[in-house]
C-alpha positions as CSV (number, residue, x, y, z in Angstrom):
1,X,0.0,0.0,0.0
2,X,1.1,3.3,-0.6
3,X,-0.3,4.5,2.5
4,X,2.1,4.8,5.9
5,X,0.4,4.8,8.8
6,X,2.1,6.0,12.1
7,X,0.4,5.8,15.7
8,X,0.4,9.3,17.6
9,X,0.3,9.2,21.7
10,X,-2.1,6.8,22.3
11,X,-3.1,5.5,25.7
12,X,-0.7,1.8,26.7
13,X,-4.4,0.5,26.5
14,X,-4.7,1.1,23.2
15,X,-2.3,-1.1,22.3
16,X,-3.7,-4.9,22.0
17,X,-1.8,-7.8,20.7
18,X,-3.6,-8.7,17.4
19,X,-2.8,-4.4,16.8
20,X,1.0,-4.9,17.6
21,X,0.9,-8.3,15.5
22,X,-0.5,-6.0,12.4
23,X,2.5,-3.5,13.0
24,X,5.0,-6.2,12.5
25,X,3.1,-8.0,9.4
26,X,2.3,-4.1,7.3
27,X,5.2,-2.8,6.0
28,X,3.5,0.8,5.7
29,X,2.7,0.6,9.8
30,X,5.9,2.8,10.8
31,X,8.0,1.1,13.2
32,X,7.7,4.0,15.5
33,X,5.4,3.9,18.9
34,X,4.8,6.6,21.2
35,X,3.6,5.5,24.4
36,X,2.9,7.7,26.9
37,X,4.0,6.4,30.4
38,X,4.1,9.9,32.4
39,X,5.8,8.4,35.5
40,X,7.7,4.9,36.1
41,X,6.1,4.3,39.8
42,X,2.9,2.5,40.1
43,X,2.0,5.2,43.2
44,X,2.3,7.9,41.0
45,X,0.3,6.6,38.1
46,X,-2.2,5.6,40.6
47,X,-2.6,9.0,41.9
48,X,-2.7,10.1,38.3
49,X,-5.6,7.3,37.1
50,X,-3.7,6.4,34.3
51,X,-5.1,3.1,34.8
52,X,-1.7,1.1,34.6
53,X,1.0,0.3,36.5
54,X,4.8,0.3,36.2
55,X,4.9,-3.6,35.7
56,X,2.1,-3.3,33.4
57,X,4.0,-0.7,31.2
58,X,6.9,-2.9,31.0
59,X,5.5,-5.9,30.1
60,X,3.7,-3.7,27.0
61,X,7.0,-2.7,26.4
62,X,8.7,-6.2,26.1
63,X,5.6,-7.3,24.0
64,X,6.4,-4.7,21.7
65,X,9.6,-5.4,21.3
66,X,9.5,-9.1,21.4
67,X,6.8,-8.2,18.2
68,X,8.5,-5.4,16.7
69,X,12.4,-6.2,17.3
70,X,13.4,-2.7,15.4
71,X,10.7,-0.5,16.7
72,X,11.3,2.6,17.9
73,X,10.1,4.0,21.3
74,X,9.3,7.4,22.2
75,X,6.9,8.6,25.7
76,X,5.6,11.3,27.5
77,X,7.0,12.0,31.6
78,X,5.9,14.4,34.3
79,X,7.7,14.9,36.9
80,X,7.1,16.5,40.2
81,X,3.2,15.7,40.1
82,X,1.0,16.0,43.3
83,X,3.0,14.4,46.4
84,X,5.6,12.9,44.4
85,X,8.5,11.6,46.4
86,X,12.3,11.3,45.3
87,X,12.2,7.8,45.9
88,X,9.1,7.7,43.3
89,X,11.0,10.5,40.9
90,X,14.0,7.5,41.2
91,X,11.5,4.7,40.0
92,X,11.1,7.0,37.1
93,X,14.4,7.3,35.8
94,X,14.8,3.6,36.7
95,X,11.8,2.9,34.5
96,X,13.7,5.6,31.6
97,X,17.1,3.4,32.2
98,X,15.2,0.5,31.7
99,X,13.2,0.9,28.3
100,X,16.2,3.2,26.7
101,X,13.7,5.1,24.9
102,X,14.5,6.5,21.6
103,X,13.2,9.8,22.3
104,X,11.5,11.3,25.7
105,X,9.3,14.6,25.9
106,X,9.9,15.6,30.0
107,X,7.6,18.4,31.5
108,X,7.2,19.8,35.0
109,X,4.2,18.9,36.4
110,X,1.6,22.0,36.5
111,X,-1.9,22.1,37.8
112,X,-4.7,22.0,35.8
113,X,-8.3,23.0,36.0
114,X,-11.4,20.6,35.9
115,X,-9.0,17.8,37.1
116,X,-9.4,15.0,39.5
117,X,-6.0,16.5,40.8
118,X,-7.1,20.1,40.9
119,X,-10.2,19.0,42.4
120,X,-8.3,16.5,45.3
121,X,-4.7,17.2,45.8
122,X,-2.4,19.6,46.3
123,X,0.8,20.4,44.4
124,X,3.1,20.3,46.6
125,X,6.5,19.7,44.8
126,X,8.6,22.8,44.5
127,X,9.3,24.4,41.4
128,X,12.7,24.1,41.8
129,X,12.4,20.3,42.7
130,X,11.0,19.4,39.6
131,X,13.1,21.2,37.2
């Protein structure tokens, strides 16, 4: 086909088996993923309701590449969100270490309106700790 087709920041969930097996049969599926993770520790993502854990996200990762042995990896990470410890930020990097992503967009956690977080927690990590 003369079509390529590249996948754009989707949620981990969106990323079945039978959808990863198609990306390693198509030649015009670009060997590219973006997967968000936005932190690397299961607390952290649980106060954030992604709706995945650490583990979780690693094991997606290991399908992927088991699947897609040249793929390339990109993600999305926050740091320095609502009550985040350095022991949590650690897990992070540790997760970053671990998947040796091709490419990583970081951002400093900032608050948002109309969001479970606004709406329930505080942000309480210094500016200057999460730069």
């Amino acid at each position: 086909p003369e079509l390529r087709v590249r996948f754009t920041s989707p949620h981990p969930k969106d990323y079945p088996p039978p959808l990863l097996s198609l990306m390693a049969e198509r030649p015009n599926i670009c060997n590219h993923l973006h997967m968000p993770a936005q932190s690397g520790s299961s607390t952290v993502l649980q106060r954030m309701r992604r709706g995945y854990s650490r583990e979780a996200y690693l094991e997606l990762i290991g399908d992927v590449r088991r699947l897609i042995p040249d793929v390339a990896i990109s993600s999305d990470f926050i740091t320095g969100f609502c009550g985040e410890t350095e022991e949590e930020h650690r897990e992070t990097l540790s997760c970053m270490e671990d998947v040796q992503f091709d490419q990583a967009f970081m951002f400093a956690y900032s608050m948002r309106g109309k969001t479970h977080a606004a709406r329930t927690m505080e942000d309480d990590v210094p500016a200057d700790v999460k730069q």
